[in-house]
Backbone as CSV, one residue per row, in Angstrom:
resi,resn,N_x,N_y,N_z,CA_x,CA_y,CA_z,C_x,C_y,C_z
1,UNK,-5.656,88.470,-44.341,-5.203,89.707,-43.764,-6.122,90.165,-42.641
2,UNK,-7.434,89.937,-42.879,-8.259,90.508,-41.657,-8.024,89.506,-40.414
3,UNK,-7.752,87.841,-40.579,-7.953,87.102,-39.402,-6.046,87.935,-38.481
4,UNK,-5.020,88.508,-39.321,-4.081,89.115,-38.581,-4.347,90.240,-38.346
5,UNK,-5.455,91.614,-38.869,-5.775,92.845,-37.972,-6.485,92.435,-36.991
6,UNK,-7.201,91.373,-36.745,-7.684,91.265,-35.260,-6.851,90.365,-34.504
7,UNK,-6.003,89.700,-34.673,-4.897,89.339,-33.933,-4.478,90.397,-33.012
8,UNK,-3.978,91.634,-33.785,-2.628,92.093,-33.424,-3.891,93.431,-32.615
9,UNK,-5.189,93.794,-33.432,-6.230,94.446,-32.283,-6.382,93.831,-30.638
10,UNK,-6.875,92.612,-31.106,-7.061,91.788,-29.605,-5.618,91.969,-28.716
11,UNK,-4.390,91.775,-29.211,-3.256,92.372,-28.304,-3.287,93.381,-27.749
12,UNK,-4.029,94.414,-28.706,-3.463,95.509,-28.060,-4.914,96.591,-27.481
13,UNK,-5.756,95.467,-26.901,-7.128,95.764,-26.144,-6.650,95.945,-24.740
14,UNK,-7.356,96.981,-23.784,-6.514,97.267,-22.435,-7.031,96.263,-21.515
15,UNK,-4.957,95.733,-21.732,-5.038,94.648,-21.001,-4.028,95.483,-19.425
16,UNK,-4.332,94.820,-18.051,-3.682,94.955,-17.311,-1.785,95.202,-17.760
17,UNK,-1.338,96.345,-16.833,0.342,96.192,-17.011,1.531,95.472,-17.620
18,UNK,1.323,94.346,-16.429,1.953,93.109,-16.343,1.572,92.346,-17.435
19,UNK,0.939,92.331,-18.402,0.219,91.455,-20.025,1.062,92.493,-21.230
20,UNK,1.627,93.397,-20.411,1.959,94.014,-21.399,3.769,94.056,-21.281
21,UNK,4.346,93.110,-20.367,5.390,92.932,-20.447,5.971,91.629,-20.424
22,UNK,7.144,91.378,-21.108,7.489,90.620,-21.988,9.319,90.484,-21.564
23,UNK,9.286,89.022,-21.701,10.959,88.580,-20.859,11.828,88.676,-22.741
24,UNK,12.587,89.244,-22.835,13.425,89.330,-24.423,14.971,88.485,-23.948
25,UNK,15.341,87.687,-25.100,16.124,86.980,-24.898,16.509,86.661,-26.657
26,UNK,17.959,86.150,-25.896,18.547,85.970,-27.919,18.427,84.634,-28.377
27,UNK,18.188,83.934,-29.546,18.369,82.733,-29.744,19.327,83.494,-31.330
28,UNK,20.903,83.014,-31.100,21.899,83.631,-32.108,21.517,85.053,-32.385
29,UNK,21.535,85.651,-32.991,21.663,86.711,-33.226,20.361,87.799,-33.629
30,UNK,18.873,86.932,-32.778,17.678,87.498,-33.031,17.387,87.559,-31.601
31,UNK,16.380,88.500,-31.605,15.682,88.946,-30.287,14.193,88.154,-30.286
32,UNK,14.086,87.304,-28.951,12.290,87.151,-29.027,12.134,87.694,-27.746
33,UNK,10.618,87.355,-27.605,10.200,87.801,-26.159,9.451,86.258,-25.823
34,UNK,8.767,86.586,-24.536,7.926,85.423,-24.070,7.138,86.674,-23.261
35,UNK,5.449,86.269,-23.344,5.228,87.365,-21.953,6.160,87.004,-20.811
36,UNK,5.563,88.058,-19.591,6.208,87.183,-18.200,5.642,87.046,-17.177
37,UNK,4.223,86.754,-17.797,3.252,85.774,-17.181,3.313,84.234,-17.194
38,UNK,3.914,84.163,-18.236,4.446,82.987,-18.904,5.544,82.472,-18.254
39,UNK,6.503,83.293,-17.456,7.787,83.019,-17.065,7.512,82.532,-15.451
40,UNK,8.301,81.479,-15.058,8.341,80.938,-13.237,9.707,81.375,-13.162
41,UNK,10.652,81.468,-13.858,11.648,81.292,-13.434,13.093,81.104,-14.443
42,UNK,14.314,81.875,-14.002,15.434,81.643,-14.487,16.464,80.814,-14.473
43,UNK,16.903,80.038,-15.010,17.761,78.821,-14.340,19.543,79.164,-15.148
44,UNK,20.355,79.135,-14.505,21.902,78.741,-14.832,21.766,77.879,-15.605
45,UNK,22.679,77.991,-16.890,22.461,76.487,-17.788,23.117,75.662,-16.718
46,UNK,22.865,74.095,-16.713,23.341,73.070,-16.286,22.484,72.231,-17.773
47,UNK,23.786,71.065,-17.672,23.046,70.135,-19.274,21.861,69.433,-18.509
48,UNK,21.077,69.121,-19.397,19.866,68.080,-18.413,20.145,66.956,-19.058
49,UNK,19.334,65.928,-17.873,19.241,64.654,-18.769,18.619,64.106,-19.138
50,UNK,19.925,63.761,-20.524,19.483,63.007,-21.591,18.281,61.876,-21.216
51,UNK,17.102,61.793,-22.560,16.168,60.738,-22.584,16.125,59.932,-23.881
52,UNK,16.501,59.193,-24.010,16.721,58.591,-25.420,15.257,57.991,-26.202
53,UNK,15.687,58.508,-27.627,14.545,58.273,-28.344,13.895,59.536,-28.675
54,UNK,14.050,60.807,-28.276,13.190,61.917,-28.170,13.244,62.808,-29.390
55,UNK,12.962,63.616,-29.850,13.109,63.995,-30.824,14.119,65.109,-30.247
56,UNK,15.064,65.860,-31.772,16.212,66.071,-31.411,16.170,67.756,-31.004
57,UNK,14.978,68.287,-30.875,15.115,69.647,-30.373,14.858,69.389,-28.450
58,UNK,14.458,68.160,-27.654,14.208,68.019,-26.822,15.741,67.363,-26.090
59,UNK,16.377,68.625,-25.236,17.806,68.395,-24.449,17.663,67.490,-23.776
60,UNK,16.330,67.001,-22.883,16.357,66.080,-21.780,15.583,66.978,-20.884
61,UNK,15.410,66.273,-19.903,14.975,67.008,-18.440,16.100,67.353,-17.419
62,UNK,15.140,67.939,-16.631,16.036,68.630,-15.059,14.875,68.809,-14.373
63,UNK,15.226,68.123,-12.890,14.990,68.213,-11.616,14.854,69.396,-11.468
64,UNK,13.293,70.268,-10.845,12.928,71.710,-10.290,12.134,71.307,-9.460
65,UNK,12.932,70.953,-8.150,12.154,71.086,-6.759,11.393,70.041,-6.427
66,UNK,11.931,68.381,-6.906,11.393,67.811,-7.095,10.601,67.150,-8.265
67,UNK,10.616,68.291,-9.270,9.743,67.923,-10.529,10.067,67.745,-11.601
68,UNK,9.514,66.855,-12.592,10.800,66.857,-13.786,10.359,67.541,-14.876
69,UNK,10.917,68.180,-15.489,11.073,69.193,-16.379,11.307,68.799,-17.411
70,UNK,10.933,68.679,-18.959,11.299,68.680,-19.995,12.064,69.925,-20.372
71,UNK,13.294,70.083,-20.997,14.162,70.841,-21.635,13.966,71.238,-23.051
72,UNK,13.821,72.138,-24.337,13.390,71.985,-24.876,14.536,72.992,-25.647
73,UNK,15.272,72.931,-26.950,15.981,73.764,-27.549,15.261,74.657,-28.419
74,UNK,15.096,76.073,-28.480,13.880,76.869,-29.157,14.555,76.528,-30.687
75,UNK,15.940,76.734,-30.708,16.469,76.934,-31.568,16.185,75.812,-32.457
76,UNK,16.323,74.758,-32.236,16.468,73.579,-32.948,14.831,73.540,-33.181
77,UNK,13.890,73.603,-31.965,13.284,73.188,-32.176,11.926,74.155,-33.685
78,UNK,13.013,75.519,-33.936,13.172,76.468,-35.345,13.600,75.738,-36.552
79,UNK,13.945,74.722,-36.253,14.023,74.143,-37.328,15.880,74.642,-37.460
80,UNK,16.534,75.355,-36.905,17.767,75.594,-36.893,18.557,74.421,-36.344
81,UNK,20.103,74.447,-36.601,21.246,74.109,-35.938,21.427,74.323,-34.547
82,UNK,21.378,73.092,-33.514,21.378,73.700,-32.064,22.938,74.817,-32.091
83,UNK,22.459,75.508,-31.388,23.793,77.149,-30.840,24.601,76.370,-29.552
84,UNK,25.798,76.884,-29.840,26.721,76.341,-28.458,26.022,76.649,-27.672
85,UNK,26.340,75.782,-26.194,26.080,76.725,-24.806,27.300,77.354,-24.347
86,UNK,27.259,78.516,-23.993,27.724,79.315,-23.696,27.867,80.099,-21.864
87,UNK,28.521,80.594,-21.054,28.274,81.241,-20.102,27.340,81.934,-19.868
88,UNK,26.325,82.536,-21.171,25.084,83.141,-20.591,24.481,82.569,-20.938
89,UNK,24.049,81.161,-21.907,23.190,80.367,-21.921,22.272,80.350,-20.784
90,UNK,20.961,80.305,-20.791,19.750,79.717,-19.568,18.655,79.173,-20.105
91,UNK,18.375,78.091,-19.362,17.016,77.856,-19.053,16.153,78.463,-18.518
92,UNK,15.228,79.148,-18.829,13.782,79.808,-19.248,12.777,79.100,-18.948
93,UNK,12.429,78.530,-17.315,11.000,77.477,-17.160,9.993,78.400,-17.321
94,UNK,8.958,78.371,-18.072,7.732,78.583,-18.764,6.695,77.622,-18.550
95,UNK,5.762,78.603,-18.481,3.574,77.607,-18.313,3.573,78.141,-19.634
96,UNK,3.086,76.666,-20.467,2.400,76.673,-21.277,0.875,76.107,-21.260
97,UNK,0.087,76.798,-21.758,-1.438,75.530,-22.214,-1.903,74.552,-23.059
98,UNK,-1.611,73.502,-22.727,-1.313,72.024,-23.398,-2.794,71.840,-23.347
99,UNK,-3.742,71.614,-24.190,-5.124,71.172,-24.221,-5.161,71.934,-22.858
100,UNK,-6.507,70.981,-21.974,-6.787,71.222,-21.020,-6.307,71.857,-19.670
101,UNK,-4.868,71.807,-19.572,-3.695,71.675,-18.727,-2.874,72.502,-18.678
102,UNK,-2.167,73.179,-17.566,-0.831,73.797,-17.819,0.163,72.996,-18.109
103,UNK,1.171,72.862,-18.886,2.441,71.900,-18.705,4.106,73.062,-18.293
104,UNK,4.438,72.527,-17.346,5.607,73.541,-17.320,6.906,73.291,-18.060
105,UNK,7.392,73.432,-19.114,9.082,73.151,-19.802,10.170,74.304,-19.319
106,UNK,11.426,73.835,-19.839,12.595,74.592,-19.817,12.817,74.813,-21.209
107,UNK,12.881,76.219,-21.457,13.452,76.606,-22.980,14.967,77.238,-22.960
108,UNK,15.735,76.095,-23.514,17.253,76.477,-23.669,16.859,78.382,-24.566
109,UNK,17.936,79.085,-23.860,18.128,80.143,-24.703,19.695,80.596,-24.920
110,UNK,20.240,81.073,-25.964,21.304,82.051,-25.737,21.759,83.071,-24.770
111,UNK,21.057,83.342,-24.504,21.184,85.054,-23.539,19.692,85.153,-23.184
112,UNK,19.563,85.836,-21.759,18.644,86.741,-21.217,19.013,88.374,-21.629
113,UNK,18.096,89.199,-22.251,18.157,90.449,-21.936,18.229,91.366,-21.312
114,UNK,16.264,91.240,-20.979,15.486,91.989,-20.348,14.364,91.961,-20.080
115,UNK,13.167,92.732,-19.430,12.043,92.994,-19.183,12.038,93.959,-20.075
116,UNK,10.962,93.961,-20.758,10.413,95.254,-21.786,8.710,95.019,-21.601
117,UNK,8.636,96.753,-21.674,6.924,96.474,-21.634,6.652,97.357,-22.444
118,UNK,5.763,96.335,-23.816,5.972,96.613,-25.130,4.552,96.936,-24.961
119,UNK,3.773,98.059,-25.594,1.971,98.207,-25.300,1.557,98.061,-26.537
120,UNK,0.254,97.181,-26.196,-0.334,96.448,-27.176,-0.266,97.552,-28.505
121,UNK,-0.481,98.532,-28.568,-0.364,99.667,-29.880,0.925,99.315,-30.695
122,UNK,2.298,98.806,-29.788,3.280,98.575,-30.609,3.542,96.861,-30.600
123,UNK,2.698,96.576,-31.031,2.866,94.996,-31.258,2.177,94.656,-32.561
124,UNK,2.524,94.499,-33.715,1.499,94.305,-35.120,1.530,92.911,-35.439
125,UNK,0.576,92.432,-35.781,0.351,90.727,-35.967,2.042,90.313,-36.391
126,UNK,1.948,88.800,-36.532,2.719,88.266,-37.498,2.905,88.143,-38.792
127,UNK,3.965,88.233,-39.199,4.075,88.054,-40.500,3.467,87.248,-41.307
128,UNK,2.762,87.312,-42.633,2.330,86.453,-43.564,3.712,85.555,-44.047
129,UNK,5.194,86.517,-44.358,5.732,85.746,-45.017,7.489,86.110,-44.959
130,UNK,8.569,85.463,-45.103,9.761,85.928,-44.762,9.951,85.748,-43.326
131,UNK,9.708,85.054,-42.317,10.241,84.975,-40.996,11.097,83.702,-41.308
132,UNK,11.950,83.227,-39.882,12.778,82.150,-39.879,11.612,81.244,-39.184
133,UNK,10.742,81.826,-38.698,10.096,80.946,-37.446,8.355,80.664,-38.093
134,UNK,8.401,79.581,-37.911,6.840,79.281,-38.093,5.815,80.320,-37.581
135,UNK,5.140,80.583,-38.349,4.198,82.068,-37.824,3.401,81.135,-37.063
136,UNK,2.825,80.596,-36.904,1.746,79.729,-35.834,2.517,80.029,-34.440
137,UNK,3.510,80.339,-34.188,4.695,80.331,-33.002,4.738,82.025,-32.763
138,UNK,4.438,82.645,-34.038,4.150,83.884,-33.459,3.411,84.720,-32.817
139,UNK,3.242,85.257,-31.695,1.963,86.314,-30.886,2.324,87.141,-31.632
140,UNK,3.290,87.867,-32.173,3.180,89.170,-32.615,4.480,89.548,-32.676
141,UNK,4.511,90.777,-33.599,6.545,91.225,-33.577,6.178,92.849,-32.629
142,UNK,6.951,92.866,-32.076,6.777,94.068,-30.799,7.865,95.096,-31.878
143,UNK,7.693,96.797,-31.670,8.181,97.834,-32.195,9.159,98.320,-30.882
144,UNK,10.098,98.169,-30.649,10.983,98.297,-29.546,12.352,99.369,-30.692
145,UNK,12.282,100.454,-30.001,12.968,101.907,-30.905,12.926,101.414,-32.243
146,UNK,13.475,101.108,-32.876,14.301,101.079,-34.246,13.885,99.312,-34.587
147,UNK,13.918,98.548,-33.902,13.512,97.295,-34.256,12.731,96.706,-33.826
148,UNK,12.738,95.151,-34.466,11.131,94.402,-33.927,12.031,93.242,-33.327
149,UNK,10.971,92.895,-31.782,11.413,92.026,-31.245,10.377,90.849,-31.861
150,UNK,10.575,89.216,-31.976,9.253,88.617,-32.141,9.059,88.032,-30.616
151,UNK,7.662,88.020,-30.363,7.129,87.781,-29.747,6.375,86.477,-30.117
152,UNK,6.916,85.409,-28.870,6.619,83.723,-29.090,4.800,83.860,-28.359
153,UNK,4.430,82.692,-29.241,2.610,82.480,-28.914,3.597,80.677,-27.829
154,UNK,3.718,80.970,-26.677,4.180,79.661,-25.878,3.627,78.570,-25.688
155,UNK,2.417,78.384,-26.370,1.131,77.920,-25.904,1.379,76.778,-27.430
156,UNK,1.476,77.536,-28.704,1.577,77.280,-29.707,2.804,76.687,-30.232
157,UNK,4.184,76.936,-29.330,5.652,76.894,-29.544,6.020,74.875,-29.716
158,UNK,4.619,74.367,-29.303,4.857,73.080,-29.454,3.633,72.343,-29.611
159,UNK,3.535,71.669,-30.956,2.311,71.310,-31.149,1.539,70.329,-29.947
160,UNK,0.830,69.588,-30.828,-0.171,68.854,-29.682,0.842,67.632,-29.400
161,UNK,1.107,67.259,-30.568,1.640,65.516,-30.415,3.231,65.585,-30.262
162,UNK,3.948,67.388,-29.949,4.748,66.974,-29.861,5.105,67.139,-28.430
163,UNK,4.259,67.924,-27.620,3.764,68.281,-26.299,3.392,66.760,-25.747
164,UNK,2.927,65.879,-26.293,2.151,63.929,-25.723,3.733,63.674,-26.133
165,UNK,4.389,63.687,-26.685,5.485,62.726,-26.808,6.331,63.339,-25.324
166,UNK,6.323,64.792,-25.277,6.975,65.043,-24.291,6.272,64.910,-22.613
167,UNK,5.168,65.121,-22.142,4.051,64.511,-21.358,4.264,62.921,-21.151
168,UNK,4.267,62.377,-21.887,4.621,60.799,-21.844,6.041,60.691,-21.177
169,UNK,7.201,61.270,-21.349,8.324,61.292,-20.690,8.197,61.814,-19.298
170,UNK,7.785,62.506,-18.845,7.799,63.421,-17.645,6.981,62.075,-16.880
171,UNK,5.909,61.702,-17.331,5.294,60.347,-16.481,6.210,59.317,-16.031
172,UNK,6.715,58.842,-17.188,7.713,57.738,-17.151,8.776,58.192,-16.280
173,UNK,9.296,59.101,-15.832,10.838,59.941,-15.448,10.423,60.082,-13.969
């Protein structure tokens, strides 16, 4: 319990504005956030392509400006049933910190929301217990009126070796 009161303290230490806002988006019928420091960019779903062999939360890549992109399903990769795509479906390109490195992915989502700027006071660690989502994946659940948004740790959203399996593709591609 104490290593999550200083979690959810260290969040909510005065951090600049912009650290304190956060891109919210649906995966089925839950709300997360991502900061949006974290965020480069919004993309129109288009399917990417397929890479065979990959594990099955990874859609494939897409071409951004030259660069290839790993695709990545949040949902599935929750351990859930991938969600149709849909007309508001998007890709969500995100910096994550892979060891040493930034790595940039695409995170399939359901829906875009919004911008919310949630202050560190209303953000309380993660849950010990009862989430759908691996708490290691959690920064924190944000107090937004009446409900909690969770808030993804992006950094954490993909382990080490499953970040090298995907790194190894982007070389090869």
């Amino acid at each position: 319990m104490a290593a999550a009161t200083a979690v959810a303290n260290d969040i909510g230490k005065s951090e600049p504005q912009d650290q304190n806002q956060y891109l919210t988006f649906m995966l089925g019928k839950e709300t997360f956030a991502i900061p949006i420091l974290c965020i480069k960019e919004i993309l129109e779903y288009a399917a990417p392509t397929d890479v065979p062999m990959m594990p099955t939360f990874v859609r494939g890549i897409v071409n951004l400006r030259g660069s290839v992109v790993p695709v990545i399903d949040l949902v599935q990769r929750f351990g859930r049933p991938a969600s149709a795509t849909t007309k508001k479906s998007c890709i969500v390109i995100v910096e994550a910190q892979v060891q040493e490195s930034v790595q940039v992915f695409g995170v399939v989502v359901d829906a875009v929301n919004e911008v919310l700027e949630i202050p560190g006071s209303d953000i309380e660690a993660p849950p010990s217990f009862g989430s759908t989502v691996r708490t290691d994946f959690i920064r924190g659940m944000g107090k937004v009126k009446d409900r909690f948004v969770v808030i993804l740790n992006v950094d954490a959203a993909l382990s080490v070796d499953d970040m090298t399996v995907i790194r190894n593709v982007v070389q090869v591609a």
